[in-house]
OpenMM code with the backbone's topology and positions (N, CA, C; nanometers):
from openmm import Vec3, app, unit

residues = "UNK UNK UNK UNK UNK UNK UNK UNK UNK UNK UNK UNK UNK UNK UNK UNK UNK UNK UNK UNK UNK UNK UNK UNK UNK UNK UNK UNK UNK UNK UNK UNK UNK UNK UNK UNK UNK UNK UNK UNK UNK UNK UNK UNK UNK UNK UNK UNK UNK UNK UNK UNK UNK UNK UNK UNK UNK UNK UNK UNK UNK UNK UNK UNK UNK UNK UNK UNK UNK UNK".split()
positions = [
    Vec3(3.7545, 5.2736, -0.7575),
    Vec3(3.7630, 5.4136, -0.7228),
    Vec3(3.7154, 5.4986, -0.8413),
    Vec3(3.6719, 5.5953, -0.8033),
    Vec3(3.6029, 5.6754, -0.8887),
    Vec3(3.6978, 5.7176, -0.9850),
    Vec3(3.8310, 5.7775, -1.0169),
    Vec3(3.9639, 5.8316, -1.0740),
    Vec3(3.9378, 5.6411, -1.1865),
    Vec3(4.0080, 5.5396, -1.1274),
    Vec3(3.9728, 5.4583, -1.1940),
    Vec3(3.8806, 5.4374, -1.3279),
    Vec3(3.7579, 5.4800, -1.2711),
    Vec3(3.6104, 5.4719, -1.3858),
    Vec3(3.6766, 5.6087, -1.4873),
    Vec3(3.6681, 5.6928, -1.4625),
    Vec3(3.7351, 5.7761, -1.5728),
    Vec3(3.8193, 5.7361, -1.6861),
    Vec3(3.9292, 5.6343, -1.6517),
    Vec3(3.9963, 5.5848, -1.7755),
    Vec3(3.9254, 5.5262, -1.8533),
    Vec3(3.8053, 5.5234, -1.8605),
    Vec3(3.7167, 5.4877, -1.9429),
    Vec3(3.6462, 5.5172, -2.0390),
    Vec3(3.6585, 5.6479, -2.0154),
    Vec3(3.5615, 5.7664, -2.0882),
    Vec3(3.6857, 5.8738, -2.1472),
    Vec3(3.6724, 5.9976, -2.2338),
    Vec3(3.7624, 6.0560, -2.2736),
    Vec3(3.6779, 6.1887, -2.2293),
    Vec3(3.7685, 6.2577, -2.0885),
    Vec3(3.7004, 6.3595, -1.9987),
    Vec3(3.7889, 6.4846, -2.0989),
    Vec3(3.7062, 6.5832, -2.1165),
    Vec3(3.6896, 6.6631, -2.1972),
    Vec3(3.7040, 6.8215, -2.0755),
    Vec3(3.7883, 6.8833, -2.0786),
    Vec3(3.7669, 7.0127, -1.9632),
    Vec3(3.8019, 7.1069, -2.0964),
    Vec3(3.6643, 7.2064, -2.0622),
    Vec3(3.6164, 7.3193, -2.1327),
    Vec3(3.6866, 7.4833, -2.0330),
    Vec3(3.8307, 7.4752, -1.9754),
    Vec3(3.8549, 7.5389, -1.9120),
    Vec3(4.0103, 7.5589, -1.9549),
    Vec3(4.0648, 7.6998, -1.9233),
    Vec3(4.1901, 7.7414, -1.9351),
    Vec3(4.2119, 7.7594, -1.8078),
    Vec3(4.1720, 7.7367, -1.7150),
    Vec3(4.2100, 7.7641, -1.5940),
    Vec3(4.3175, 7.6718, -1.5362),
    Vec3(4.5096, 7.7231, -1.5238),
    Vec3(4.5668, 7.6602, -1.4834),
    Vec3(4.4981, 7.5568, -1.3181),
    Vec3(4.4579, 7.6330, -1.2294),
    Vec3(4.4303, 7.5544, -1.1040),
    Vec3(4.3808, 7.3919, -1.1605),
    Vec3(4.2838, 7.4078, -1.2238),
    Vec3(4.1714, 7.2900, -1.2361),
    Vec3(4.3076, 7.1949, -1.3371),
    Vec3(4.3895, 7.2671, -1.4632),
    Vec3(4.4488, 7.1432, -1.5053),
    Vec3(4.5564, 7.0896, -1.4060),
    Vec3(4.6191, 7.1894, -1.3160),
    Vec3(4.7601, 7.1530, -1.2049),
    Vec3(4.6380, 7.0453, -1.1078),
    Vec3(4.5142, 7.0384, -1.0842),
    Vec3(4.4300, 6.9503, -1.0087),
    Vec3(4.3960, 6.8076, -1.0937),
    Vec3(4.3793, 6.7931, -1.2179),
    Vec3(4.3814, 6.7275, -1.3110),
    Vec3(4.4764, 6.5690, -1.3363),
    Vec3(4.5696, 6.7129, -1.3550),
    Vec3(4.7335, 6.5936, -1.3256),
    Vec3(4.7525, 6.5368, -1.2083),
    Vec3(4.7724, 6.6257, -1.0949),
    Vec3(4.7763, 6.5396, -0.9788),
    Vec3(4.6611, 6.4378, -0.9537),
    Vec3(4.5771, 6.4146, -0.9872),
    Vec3(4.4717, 6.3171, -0.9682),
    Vec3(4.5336, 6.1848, -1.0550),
    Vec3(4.6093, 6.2084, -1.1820),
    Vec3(4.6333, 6.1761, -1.2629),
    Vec3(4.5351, 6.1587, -1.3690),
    Vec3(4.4282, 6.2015, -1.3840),
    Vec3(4.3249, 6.2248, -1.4583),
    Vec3(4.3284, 6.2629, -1.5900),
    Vec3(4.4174, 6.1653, -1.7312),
    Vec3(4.3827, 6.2388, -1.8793),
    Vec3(4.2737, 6.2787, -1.8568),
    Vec3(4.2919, 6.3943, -1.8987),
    Vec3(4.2346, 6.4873, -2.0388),
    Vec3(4.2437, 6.5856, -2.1509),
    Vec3(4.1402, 6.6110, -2.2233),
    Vec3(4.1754, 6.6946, -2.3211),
    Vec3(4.1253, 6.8056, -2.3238),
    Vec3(4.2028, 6.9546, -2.3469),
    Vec3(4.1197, 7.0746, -2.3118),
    Vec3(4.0956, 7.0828, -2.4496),
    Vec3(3.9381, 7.1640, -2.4624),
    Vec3(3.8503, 7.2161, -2.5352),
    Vec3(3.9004, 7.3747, -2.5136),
    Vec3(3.9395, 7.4569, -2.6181),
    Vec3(3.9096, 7.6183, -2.6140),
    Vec3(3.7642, 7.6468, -2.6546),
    Vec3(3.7341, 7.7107, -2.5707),
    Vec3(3.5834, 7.7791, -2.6236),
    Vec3(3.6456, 7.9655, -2.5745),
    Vec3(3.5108, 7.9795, -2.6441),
    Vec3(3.5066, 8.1420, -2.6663),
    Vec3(3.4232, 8.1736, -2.5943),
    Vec3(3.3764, 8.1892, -2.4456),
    Vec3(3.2297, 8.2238, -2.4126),
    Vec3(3.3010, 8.3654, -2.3579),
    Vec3(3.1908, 8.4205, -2.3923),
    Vec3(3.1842, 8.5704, -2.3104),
    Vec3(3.1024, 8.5232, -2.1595),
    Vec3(3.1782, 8.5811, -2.0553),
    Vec3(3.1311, 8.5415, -1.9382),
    Vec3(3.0714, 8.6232, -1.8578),
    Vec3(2.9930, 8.6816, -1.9151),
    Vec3(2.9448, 8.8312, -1.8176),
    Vec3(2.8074, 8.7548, -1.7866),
    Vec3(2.8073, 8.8485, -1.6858),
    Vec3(2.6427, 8.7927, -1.6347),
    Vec3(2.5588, 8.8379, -1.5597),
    Vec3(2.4729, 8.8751, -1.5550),
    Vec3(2.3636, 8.9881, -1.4775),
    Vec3(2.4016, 9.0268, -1.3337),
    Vec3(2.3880, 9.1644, -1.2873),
    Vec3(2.4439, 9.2159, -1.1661),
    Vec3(2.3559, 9.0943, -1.0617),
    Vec3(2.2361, 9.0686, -1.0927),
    Vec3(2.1349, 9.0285, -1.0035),
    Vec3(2.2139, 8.8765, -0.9211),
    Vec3(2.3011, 8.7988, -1.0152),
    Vec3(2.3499, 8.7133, -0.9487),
    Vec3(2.4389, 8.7401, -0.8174),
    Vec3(2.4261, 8.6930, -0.7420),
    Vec3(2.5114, 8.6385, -0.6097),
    Vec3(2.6242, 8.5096, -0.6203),
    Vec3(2.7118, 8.5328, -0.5660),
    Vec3(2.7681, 8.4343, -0.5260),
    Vec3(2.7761, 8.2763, -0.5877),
    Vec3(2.7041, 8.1560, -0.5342),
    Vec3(2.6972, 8.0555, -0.6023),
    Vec3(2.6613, 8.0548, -0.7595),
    Vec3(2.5377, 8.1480, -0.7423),
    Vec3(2.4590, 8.1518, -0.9053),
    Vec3(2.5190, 8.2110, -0.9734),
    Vec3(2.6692, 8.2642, -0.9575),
    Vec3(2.7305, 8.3182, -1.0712),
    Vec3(2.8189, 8.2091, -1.1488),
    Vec3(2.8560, 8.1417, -1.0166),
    Vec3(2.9624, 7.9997, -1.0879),
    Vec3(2.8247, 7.8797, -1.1617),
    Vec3(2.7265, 7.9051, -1.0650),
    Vec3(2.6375, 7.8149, -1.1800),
    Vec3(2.6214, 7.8456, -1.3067),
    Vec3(2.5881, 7.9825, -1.3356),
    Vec3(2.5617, 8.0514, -1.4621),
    Vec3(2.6257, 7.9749, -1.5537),
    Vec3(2.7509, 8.0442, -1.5322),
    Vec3(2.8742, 8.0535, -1.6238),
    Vec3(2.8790, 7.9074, -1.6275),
    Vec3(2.9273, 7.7718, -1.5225),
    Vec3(2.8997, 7.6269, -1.5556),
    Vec3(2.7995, 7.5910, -1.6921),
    Vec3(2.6680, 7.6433, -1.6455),
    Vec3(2.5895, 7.5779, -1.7327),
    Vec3(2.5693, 7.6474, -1.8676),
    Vec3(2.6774, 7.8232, -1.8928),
    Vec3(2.6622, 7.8474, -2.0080),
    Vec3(2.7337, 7.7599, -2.1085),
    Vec3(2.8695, 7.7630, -2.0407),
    Vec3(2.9985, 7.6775, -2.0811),
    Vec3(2.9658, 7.5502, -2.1511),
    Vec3(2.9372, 7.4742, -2.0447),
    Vec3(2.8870, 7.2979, -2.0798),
    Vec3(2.7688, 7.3830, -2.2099),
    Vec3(2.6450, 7.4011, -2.2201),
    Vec3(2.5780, 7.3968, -2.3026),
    Vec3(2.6456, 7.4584, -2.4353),
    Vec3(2.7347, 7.5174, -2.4491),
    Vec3(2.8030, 7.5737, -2.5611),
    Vec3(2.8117, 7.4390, -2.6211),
    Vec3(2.9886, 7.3692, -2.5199),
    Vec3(3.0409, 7.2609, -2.5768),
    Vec3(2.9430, 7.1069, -2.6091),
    Vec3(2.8100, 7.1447, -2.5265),
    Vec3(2.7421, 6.9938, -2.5766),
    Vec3(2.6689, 7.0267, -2.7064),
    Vec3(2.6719, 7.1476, -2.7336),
    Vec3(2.6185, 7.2023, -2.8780),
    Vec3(2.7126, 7.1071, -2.9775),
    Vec3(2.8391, 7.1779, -2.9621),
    Vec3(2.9069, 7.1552, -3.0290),
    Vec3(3.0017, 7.0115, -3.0568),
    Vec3(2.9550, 6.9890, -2.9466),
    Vec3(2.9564, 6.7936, -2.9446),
    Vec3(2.9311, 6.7224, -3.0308),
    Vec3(2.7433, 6.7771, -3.0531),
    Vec3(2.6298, 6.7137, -3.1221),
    Vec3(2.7015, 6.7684, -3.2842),
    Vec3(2.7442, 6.8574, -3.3245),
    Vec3(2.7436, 6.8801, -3.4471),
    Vec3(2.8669, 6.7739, -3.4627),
    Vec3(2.9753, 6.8001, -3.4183),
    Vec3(3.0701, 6.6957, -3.4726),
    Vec3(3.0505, 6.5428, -3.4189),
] * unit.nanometer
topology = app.Topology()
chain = topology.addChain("A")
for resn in residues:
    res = topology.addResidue(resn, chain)
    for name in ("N", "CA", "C"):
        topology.addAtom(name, app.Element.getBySymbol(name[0]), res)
């Protein structure tokens, strides 16, 4: 099972968002939260999906920055 393959790896959530860690635990899914600082604003022009993409792929690219340095 997919939950399974995870104990494998050390899953990393770049989020303060209670929902996603109360979803986390119940999966039983360790992990470790990352604080980041992103400012999350983002052009009026986005809609809907492309706003949660935005912000996804600003997020992740912060923390894989900061991956690579340490």
């Amino acid at each position: 099972m997919f939950f399974e393959k995870l104990k494998n790896y050390n899953v990393l959530l770049a989020s303060n968002s209670k929902r996603r860690h109360e979803l986390l635990n119940q999966l039983g899914v360790q992990y470790k939260i990352i604080n980041q600082n992103v400012d999350e604003s983002f052009s009026n022009e986005l809609k809907g999906s492309m706003i949660t993409d935005y912000l996804a792929k600003k997020k992740s690219s912060l923390l894989a920055n900061n991956l690579k340095k340490k």
